[in-house]
MDAnalysis code that builds the backbone (N, CA, C; Angstrom):
import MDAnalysis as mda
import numpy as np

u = mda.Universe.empty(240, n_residues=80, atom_resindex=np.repeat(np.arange(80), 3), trajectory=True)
u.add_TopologyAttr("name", ["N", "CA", "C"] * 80)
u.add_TopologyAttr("resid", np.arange(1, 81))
u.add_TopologyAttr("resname", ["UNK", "UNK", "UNK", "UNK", "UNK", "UNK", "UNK", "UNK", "UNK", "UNK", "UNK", "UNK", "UNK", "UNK", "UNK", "UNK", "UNK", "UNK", "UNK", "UNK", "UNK", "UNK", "UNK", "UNK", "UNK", "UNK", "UNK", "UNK", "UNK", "UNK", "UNK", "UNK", "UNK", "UNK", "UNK", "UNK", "UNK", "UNK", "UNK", "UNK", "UNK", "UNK", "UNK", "UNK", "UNK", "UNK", "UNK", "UNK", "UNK", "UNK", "UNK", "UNK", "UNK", "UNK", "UNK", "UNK", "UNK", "UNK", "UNK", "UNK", "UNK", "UNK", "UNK", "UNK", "UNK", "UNK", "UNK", "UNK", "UNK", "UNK", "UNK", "UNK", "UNK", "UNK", "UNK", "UNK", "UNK", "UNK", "UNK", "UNK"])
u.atoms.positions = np.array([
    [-19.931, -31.604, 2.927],
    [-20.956, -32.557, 2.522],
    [-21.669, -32.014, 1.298],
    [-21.501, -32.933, 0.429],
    [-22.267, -32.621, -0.737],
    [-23.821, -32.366, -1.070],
    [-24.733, -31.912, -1.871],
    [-26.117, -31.867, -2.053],
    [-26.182, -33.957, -2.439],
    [-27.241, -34.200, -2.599],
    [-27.324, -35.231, -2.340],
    [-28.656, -35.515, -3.894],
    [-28.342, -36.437, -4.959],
    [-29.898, -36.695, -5.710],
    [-30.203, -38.226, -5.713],
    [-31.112, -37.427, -5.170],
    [-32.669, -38.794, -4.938],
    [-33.992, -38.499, -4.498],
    [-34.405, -39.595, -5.496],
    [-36.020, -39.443, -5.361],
    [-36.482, -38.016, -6.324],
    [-36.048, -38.136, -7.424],
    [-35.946, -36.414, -7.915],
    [-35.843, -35.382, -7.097],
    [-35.258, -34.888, -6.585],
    [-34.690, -34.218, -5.709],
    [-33.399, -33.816, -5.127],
    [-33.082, -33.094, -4.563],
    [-31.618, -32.863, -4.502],
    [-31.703, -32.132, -2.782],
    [-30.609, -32.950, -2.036],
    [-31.296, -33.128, -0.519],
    [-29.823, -32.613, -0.136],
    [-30.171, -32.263, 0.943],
    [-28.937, -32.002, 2.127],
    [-29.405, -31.700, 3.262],
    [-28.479, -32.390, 4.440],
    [-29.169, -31.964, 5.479],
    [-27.692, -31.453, 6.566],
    [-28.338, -29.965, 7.323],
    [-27.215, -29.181, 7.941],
    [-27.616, -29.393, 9.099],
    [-26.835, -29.146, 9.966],
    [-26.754, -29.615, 11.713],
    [-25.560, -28.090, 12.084],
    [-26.338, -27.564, 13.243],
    [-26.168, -26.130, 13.527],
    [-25.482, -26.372, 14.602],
    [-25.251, -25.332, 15.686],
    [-24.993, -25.086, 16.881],
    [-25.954, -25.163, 17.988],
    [-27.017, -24.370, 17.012],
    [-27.941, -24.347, 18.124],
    [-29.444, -23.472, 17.355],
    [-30.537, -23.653, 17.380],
    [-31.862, -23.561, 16.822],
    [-31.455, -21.707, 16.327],
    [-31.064, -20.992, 17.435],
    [-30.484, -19.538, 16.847],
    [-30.181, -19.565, 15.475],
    [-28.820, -20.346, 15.218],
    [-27.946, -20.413, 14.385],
    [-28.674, -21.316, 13.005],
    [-29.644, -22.193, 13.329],
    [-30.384, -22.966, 12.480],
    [-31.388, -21.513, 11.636],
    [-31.973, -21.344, 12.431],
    [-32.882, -20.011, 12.021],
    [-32.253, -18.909, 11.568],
    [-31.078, -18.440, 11.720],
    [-30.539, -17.547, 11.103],
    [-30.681, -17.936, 9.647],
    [-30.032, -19.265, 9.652],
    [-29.650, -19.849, 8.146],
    [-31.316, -19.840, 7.460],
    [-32.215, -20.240, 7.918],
    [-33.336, -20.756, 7.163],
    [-33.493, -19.221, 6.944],
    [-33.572, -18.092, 7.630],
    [-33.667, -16.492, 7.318],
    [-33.059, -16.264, 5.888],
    [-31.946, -16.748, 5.711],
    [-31.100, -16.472, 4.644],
    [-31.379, -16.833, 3.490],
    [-31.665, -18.696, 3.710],
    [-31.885, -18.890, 2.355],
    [-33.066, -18.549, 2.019],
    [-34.446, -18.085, 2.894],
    [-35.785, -17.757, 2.212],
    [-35.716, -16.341, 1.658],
    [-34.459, -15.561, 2.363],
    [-34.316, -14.379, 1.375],
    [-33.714, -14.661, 0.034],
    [-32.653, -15.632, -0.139],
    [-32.159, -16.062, -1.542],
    [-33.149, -16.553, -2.458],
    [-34.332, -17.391, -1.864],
    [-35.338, -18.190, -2.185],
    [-36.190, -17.112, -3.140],
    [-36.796, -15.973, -2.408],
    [-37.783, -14.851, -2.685],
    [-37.037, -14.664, -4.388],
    [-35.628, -13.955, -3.846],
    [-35.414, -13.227, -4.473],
    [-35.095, -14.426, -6.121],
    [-35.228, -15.760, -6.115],
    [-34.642, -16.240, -7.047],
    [-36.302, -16.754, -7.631],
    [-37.419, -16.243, -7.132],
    [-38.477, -17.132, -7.203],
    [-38.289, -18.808, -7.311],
    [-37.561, -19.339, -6.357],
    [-37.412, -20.520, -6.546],
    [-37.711, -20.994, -5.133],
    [-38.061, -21.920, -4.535],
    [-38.783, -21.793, -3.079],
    [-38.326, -22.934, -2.043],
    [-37.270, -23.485, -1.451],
    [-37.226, -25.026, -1.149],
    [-38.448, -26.083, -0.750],
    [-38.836, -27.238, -0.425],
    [-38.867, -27.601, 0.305],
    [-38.185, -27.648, 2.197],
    [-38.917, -27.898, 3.293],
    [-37.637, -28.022, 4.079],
    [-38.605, -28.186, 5.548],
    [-37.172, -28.994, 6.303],
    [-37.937, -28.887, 7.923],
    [-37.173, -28.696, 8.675],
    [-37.119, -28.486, 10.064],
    [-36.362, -27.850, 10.819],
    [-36.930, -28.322, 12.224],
    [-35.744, -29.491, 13.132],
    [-36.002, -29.339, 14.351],
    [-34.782, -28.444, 15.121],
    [-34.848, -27.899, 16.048],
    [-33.916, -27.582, 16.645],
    [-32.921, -26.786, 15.909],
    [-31.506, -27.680, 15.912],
    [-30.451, -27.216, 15.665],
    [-30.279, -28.082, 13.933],
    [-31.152, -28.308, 13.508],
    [-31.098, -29.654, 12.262],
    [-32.143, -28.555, 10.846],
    [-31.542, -28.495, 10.024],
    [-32.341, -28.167, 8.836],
    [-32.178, -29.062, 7.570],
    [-33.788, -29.596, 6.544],
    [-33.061, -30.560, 6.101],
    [-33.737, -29.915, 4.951],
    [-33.120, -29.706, 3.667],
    [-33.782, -28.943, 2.363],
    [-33.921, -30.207, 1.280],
    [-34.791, -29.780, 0.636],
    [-35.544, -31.138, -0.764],
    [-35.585, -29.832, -1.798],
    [-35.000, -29.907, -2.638],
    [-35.013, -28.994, -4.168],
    [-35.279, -29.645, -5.216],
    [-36.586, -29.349, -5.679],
    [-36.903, -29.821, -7.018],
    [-37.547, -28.649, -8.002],
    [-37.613, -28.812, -9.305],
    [-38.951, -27.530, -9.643],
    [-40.317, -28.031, -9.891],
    [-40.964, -27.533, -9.423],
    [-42.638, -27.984, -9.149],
    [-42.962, -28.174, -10.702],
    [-42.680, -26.883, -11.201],
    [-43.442, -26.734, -13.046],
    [-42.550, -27.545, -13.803],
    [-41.579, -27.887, -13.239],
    [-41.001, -29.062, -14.593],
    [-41.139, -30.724, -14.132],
    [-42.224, -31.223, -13.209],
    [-42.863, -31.962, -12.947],
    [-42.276, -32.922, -12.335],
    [-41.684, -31.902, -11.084],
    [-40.682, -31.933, -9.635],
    [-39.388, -32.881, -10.076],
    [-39.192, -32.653, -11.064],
    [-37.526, -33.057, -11.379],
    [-36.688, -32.029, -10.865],
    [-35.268, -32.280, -10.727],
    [-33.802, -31.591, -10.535],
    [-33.771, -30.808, -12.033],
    [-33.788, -29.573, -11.729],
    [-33.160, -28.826, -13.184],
    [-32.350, -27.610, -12.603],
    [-31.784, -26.803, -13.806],
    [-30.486, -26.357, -13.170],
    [-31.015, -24.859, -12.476],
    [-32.379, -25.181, -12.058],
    [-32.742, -23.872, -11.008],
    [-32.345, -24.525, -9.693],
    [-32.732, -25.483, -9.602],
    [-32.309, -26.254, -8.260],
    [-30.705, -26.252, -7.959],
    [-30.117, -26.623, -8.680],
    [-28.924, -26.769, -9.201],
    [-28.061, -25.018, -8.522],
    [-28.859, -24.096, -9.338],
    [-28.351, -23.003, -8.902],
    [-29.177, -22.136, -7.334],
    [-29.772, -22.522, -7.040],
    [-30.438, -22.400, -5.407],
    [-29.577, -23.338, -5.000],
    [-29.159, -24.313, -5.032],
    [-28.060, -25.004, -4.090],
    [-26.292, -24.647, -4.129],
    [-26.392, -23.936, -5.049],
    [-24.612, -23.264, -5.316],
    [-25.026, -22.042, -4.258],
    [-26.011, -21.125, -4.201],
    [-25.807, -20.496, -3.470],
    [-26.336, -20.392, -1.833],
    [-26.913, -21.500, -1.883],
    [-27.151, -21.894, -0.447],
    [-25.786, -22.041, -0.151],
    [-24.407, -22.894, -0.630],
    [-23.507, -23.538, -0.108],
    [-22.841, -22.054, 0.503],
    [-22.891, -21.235, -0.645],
    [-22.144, -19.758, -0.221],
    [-22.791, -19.305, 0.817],
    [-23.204, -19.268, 1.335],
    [-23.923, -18.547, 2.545],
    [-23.479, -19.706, 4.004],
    [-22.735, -20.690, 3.756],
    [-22.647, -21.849, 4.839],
    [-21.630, -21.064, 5.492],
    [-21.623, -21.472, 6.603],
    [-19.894, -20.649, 7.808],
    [-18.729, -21.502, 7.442],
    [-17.887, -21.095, 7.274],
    [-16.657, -21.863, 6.693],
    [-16.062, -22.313, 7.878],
    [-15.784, -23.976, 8.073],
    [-15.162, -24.629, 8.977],
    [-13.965, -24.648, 9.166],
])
């Protein structure tokens, strides 16, 4: 499943195993997040995480920071 743009924004939403496995992932990308100073949006019930990427300072449009926080979110996904 692809990232998704709308609403300026660039959306996807992942569906886990189980809230463990949800939280592992949200662990991951807020370490990718830190380290890229780039920060998602995002919510999380359960086993469901749903991310909104925009940049705040370029006046919450899609630019290619978002762009590149979502190439490497995908790398970090479990391969099916």
């Amino acid at each position: 499943m692809a990232w998704e743009e709308k609403n300026d924004a660039l959306n996807h939403k992942f569906e886990f195993k189980n809230f463990r496995e949800a939280f592992a992932f949200m662990t991951q990308v807020a370490l990718i997040a830190e380290k890229m100073d780039h920060h998602p949006t995002w919510t999380n019930t359960y086993n469901k995480v749903e991310l909104w990427l925009n940049t705040h300072d370029a006046g919450n449009k899609v630019t290619d920071k978002d762009k590149k926080l979502a190439a490497a979110i995908d790398k970090i996904l479990p391969k099916e």
